[in-house]
PyMOL CGO cylinders between C-alpha atoms (Angstrom):
from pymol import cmd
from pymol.cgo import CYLINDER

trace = [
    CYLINDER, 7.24, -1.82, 18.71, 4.60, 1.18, 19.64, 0.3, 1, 1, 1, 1, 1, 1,
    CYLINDER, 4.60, 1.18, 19.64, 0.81, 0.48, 18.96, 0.3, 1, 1, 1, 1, 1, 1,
    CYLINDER, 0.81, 0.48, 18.96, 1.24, 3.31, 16.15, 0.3, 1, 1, 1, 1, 1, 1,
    CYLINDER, 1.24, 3.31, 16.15, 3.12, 0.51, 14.15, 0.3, 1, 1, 1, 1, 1, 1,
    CYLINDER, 3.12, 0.51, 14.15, 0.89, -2.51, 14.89, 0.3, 1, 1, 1, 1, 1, 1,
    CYLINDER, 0.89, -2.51, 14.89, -2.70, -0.73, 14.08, 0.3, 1, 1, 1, 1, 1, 1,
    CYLINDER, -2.70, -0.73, 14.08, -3.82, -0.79, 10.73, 0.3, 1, 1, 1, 1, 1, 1,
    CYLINDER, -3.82, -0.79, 10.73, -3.50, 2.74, 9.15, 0.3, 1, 1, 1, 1, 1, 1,
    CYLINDER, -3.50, 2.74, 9.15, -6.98, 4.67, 9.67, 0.3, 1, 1, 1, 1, 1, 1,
    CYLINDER, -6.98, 4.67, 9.67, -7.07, 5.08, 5.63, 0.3, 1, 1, 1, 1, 1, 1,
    CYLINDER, -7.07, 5.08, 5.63, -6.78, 1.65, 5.25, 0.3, 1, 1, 1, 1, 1, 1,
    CYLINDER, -6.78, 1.65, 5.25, -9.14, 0.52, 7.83, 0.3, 1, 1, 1, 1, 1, 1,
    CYLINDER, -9.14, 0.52, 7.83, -11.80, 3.34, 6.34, 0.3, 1, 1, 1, 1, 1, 1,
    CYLINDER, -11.80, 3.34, 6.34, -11.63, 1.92, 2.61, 0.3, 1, 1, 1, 1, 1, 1,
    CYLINDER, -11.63, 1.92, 2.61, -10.97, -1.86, 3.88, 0.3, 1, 1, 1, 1, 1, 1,
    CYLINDER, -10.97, -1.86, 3.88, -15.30, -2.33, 2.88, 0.3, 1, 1, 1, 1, 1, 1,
    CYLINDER, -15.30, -2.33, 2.88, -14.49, -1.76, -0.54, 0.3, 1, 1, 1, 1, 1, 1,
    CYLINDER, -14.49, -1.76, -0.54, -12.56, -4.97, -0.60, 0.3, 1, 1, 1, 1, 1, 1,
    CYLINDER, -12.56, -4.97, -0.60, -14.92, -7.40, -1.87, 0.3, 1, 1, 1, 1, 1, 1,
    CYLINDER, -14.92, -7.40, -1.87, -12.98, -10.50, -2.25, 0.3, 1, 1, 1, 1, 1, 1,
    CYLINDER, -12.98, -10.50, -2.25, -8.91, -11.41, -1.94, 0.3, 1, 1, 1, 1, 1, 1,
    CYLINDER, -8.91, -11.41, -1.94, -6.61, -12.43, -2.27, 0.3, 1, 1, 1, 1, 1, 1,
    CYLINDER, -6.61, -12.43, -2.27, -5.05, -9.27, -1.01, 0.3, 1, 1, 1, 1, 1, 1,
    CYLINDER, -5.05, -9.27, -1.01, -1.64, -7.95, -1.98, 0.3, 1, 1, 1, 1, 1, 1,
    CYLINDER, -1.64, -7.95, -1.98, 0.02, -6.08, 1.33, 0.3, 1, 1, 1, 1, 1, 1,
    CYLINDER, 0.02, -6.08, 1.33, 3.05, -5.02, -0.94, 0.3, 1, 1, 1, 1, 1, 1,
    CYLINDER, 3.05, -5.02, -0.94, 6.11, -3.59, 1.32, 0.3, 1, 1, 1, 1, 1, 1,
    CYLINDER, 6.11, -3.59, 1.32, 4.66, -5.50, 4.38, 0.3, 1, 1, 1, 1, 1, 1,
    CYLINDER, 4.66, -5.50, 4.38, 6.70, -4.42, 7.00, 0.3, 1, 1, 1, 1, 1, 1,
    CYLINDER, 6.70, -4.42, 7.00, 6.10, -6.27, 10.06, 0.3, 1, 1, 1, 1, 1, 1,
    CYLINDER, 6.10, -6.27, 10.06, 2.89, -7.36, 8.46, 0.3, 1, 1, 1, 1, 1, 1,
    CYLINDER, 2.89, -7.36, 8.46, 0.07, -4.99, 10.04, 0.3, 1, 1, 1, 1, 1, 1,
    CYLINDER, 0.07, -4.99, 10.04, -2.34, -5.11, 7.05, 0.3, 1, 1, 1, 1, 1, 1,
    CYLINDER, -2.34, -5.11, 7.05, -1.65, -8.48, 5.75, 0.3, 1, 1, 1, 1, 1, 1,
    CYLINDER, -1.65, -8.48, 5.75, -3.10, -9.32, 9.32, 0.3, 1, 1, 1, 1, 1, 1,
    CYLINDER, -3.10, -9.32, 9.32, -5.73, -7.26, 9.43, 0.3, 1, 1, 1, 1, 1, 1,
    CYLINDER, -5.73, -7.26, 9.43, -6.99, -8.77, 6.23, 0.3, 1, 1, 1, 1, 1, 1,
    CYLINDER, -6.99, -8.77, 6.23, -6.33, -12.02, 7.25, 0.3, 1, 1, 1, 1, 1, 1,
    CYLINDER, -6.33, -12.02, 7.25, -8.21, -11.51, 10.31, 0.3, 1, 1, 1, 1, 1, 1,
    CYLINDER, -8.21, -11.51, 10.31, -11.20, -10.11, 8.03, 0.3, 1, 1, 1, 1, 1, 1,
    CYLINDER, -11.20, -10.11, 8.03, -11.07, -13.78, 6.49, 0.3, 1, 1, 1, 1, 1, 1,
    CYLINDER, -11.07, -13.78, 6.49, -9.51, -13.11, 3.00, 0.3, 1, 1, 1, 1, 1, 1,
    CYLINDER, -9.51, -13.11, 3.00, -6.60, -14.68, 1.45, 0.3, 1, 1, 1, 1, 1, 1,
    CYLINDER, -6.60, -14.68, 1.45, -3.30, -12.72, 1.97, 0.3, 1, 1, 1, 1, 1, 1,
    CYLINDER, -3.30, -12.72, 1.97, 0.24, -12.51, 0.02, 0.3, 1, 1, 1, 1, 1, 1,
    CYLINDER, 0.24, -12.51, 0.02, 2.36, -10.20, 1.76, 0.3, 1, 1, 1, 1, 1, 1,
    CYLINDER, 2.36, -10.20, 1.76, 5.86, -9.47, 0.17, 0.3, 1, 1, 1, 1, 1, 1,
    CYLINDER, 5.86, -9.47, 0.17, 8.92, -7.77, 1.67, 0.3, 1, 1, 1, 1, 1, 1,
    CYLINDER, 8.92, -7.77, 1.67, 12.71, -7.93, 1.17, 0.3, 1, 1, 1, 1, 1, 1,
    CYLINDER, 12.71, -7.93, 1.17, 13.15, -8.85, 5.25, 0.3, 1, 1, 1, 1, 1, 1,
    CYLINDER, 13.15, -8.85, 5.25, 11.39, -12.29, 6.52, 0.3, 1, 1, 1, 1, 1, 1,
    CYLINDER, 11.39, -12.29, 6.52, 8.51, -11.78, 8.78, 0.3, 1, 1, 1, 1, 1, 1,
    CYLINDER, 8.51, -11.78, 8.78, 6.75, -14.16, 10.33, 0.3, 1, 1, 1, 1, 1, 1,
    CYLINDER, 6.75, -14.16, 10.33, 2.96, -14.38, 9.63, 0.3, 1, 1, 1, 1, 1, 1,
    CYLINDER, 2.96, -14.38, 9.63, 0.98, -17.22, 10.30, 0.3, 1, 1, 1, 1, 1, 1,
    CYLINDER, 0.98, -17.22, 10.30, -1.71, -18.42, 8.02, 0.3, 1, 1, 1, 1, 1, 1,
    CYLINDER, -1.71, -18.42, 8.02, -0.50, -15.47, 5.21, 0.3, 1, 1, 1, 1, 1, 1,
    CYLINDER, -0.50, -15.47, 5.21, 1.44, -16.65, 1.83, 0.3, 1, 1, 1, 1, 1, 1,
    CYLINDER, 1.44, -16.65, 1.83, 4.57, -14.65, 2.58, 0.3, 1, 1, 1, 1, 1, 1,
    CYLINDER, 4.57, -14.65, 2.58, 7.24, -13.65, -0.48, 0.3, 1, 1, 1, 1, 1, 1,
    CYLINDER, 7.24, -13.65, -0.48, 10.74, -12.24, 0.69, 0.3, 1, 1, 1, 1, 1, 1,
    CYLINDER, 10.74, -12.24, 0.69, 11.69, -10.23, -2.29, 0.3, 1, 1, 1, 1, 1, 1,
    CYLINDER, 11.69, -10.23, -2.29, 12.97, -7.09, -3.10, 0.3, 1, 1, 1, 1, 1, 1,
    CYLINDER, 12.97, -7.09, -3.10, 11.32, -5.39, -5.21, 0.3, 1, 1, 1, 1, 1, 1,
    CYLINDER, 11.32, -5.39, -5.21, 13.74, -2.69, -6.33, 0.3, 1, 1, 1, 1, 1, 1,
    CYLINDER, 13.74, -2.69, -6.33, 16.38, -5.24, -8.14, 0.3, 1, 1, 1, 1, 1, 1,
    CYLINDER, 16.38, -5.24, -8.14, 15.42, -5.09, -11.42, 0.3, 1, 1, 1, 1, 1, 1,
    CYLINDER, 15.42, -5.09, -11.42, 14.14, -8.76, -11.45, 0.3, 1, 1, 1, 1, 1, 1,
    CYLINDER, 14.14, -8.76, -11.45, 11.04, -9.19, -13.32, 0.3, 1, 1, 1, 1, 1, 1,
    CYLINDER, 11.04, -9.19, -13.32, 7.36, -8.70, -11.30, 0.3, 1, 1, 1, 1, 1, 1,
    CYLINDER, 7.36, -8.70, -11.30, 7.18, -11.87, -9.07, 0.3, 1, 1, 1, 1, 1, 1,
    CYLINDER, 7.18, -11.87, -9.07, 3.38, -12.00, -9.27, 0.3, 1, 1, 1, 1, 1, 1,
    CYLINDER, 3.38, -12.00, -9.27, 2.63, -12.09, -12.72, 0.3, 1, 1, 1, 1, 1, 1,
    CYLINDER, 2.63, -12.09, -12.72, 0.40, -15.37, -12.11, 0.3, 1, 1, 1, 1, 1, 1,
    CYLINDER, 0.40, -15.37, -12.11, -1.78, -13.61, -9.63, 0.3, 1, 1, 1, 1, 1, 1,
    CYLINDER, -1.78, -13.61, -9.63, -5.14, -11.15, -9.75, 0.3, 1, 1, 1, 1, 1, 1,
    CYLINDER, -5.14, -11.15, -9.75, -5.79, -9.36, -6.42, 0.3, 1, 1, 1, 1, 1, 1,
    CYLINDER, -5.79, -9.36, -6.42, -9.02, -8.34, -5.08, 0.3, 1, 1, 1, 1, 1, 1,
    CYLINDER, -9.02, -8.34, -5.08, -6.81, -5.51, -3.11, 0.3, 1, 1, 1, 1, 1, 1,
    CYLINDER, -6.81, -5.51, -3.11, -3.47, -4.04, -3.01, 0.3, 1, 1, 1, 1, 1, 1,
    CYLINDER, -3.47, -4.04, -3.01, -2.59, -2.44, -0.06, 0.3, 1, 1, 1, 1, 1, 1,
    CYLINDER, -2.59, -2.44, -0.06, 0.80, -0.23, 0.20, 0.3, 1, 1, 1, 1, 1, 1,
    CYLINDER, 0.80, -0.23, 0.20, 1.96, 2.43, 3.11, 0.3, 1, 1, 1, 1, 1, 1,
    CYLINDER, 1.96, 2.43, 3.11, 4.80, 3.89, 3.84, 0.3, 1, 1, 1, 1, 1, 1,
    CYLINDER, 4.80, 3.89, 3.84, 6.66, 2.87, 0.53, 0.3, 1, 1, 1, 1, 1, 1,
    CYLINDER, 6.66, 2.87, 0.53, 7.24, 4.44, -2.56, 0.3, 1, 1, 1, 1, 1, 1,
    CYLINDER, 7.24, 4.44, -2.56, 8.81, 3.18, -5.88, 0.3, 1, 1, 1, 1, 1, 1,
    CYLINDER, 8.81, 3.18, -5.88, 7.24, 4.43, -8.90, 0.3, 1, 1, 1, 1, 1, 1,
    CYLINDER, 7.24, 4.43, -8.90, 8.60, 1.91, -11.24, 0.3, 1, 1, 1, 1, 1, 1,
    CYLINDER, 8.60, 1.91, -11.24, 6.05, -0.16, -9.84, 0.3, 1, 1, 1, 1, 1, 1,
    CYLINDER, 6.05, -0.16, -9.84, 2.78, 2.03, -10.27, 0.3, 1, 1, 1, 1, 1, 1,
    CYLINDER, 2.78, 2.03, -10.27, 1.52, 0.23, -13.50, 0.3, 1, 1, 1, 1, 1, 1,
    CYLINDER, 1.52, 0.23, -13.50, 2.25, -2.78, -12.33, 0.3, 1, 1, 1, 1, 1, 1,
    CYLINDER, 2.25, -2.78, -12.33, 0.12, -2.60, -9.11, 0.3, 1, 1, 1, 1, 1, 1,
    CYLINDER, 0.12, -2.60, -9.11, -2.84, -1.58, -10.97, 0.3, 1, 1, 1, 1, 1, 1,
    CYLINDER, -2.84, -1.58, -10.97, -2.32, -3.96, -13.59, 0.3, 1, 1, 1, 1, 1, 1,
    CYLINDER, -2.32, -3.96, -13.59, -2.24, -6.83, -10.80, 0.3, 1, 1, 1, 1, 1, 1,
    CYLINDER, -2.24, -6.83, -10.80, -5.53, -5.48, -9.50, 0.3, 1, 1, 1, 1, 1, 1,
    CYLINDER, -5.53, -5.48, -9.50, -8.55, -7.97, -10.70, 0.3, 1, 1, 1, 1, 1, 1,
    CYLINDER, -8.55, -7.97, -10.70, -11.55, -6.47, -12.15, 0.3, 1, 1, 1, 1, 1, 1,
    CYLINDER, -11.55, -6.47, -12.15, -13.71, -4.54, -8.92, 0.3, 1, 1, 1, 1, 1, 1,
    CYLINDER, -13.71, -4.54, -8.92, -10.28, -4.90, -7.40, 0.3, 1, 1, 1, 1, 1, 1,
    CYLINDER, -10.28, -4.90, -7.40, -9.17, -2.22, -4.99, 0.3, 1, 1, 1, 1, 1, 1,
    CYLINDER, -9.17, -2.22, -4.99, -6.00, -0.24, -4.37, 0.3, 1, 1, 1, 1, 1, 1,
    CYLINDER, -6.00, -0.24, -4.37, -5.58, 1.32, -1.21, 0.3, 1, 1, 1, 1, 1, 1,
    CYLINDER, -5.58, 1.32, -1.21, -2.44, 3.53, -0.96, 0.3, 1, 1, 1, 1, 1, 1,
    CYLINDER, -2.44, 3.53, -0.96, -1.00, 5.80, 1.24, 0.3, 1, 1, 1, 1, 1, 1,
    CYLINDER, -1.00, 5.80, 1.24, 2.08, 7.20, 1.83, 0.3, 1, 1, 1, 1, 1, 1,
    CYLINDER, 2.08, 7.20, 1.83, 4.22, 10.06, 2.55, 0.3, 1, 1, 1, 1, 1, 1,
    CYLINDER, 4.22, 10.06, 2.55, 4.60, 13.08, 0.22, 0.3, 1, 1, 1, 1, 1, 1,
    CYLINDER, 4.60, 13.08, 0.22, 6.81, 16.91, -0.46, 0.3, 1, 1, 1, 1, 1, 1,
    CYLINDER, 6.81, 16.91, -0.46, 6.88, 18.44, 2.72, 0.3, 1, 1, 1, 1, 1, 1,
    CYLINDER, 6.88, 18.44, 2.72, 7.68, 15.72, 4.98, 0.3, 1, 1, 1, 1, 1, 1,
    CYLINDER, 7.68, 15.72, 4.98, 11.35, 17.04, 5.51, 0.3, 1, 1, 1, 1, 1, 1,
    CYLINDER, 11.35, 17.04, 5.51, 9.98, 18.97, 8.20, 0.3, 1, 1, 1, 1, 1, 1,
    CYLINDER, 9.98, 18.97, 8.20, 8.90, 16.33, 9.94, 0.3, 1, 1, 1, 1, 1, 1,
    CYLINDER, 8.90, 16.33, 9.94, 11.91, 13.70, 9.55, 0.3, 1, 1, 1, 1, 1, 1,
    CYLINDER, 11.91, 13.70, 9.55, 12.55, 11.09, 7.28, 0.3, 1, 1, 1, 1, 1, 1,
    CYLINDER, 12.55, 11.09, 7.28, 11.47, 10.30, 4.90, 0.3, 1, 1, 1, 1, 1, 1,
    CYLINDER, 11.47, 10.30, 4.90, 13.34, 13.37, 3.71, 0.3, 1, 1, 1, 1, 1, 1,
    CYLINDER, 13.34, 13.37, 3.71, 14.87, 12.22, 0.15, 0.3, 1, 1, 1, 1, 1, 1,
    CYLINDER, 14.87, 12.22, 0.15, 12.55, 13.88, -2.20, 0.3, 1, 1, 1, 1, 1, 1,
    CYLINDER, 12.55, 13.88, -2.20, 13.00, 10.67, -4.40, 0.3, 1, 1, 1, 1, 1, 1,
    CYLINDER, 13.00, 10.67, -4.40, 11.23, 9.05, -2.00, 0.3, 1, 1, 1, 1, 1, 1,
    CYLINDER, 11.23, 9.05, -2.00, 8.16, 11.61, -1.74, 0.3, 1, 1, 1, 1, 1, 1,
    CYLINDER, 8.16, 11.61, -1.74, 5.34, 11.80, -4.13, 0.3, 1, 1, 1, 1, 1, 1,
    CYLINDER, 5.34, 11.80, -4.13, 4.82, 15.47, -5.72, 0.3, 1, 1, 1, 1, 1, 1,
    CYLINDER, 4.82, 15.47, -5.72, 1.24, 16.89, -5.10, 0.3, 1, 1, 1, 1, 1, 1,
    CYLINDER, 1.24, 16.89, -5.10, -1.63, 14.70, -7.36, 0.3, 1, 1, 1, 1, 1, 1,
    CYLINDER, -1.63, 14.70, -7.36, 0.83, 12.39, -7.58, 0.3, 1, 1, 1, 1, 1, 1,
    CYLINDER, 0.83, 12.39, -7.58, -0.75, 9.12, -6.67, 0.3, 1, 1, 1, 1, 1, 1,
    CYLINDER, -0.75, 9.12, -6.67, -3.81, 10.55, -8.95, 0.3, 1, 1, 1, 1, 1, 1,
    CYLINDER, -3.81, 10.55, -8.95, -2.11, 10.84, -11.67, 0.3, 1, 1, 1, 1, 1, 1,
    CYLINDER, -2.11, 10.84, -11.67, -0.56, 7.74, -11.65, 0.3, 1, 1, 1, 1, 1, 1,
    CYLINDER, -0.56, 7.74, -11.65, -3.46, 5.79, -10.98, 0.3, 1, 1, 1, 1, 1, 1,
    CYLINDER, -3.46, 5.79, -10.98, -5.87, 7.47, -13.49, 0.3, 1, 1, 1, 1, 1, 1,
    CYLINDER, -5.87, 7.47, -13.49, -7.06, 4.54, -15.08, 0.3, 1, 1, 1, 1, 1, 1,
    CYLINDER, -7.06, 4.54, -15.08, -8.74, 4.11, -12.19, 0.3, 1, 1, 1, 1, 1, 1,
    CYLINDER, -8.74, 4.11, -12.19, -11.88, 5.47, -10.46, 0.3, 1, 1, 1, 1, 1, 1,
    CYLINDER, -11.88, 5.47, -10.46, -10.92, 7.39, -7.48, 0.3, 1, 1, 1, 1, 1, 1,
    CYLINDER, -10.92, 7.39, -7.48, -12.87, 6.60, -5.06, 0.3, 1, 1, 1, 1, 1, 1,
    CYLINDER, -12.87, 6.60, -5.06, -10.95, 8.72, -2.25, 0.3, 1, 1, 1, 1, 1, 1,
    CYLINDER, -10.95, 8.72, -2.25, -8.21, 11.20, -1.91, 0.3, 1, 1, 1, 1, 1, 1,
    CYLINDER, -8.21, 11.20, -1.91, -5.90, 13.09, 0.21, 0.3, 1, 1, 1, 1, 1, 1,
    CYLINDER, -5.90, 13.09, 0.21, -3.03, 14.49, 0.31, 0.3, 1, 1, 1, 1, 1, 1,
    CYLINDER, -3.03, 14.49, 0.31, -1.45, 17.21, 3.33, 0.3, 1, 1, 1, 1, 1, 1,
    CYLINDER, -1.45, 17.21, 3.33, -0.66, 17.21, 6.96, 0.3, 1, 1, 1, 1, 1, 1,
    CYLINDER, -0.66, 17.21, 6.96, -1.83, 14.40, 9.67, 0.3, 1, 1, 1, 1, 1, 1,
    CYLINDER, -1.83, 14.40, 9.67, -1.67, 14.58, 13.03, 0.3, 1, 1, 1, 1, 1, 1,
    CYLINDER, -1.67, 14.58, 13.03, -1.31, 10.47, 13.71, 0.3, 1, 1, 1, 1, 1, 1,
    CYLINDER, -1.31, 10.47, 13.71, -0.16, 8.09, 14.17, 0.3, 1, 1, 1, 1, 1, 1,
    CYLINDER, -0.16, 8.09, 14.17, 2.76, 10.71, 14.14, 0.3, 1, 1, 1, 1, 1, 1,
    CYLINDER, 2.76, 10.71, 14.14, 2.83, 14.59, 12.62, 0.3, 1, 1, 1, 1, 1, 1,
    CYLINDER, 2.83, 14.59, 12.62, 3.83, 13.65, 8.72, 0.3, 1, 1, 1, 1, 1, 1,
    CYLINDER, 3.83, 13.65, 8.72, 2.58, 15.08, 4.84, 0.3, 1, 1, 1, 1, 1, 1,
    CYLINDER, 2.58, 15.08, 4.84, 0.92, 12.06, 3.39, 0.3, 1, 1, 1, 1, 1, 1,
    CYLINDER, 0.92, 12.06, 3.39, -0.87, 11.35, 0.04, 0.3, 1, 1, 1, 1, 1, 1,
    CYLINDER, -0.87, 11.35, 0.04, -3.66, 8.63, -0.01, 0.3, 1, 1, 1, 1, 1, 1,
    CYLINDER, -3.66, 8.63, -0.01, -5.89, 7.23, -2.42, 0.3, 1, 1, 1, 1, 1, 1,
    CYLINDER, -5.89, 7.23, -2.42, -8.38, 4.60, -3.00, 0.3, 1, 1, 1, 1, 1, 1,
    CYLINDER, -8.38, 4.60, -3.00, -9.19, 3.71, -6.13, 0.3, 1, 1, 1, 1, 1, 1,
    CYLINDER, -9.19, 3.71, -6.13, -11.25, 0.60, -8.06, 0.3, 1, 1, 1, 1, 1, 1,
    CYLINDER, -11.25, 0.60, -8.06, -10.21, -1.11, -11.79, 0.3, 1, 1, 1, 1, 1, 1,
    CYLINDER, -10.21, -1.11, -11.79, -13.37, -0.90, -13.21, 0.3, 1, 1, 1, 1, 1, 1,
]
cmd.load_cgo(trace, "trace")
C-alpha cells in the first residue's frame, strides 16, 4: 500500500480541530486511515465498510451501504463524520442528520472532471460543481473547495467542512 493511502487526507487533517468530541463516524473506511487517525487523537471511532478491515481498538460495522437496507446507525449521534473518496447521494441527509449538535462533517471527494485523470470516471459517481454545498446547506460551511489537486495524486475533488448548528 503507498504512504498516499495510509496518511490521513490533508483536508481532513486541516479541519480534524473542529472535532470537539466523538464518537466519530469514518463512513466508507477503506483500509481505515481516518478511523485511525481519530482514534489515535483519543476519540471514540465507528468505522463502517462493506469489506472487513481490521482495526484495533475502533467499533468496526461491515455493511454495505448501497443495499437498500435501512440506515444501520439510527441509535447513534456523532461528534464527526468523516467520508473520502466515496460518493452515494442517497445518503447525504442521512449523514447530516447523524451529526450531533456542534457535530462536524468533513467530506471530500472526487468531482466532474476527474475523467481526465482516471477513475473515478462514471459521472454517477462525481459530484457536479456546489454540489456538496448544496447538499449540505443546513449546515454552516465552515470550508470549501472544489477543482484540481496536485496530491496525493493529480485528481478534481470537492471538499467541505461544515458544523450542525
Amino acid at each position: 500500500m503507498s504512504h498516499a493511502t495510509e496518511s490521513p487526507s490533508d483536508w481532513v487533517v486541516r479541519w480534524a480541530p473542529q472535532v470537539k468530541r466523538g464518537p466519530i463516524l469514518d463512513l466508507a473506511c477503506g483500509e481505515g486511515r481516518h478511523a485511525r487517525y481519530f482514534r489515535d487523537l483519543g476519540f471514540d471511532v465507528v468505522a463502517v465498510d462493506r469489506q472487513p478491515v481490521d482495526l484495533p481498538g475502533i467499533s468496526f460495522l461491515e455493511k454495505d451501504l448501497e443495499d437498500g437496507s435501512p440506515w444501520p446507525l439510527e441509535e447513534y449521534s456523532f461528534g464527526a463524520v468523516v467520508v473520502t473518496n466515496y460518493l452515494h447521494r442517497p445518503l447525504f441527509p442521512r449523514l447530516a442528520e447523524s451529526l450531533a449538535p456542534g457535530g462536524v462533517l468533513i467530506y471530500e471527494t472526487f468531482m466532474l472532471g476527474n475523467q481526465r485523470f482516471g477513475k473515478p470516471s462514471n459521472p454517477a459517481f462525481l459530484l457536479r460543481p456546489g454540489e456538496l454545498r448544496e447538499a449540505f446547506a443546513a449546515l454552516e460551511v465552515l470550508g470549501f473547495e472544489e477543482g484540481e489537486v496536485a496530491r496525493p495524486k493529480p485528481a478534481m475533488v470537492q471538499r467541505i467542512c461544515a458544523v450542525r448548528r
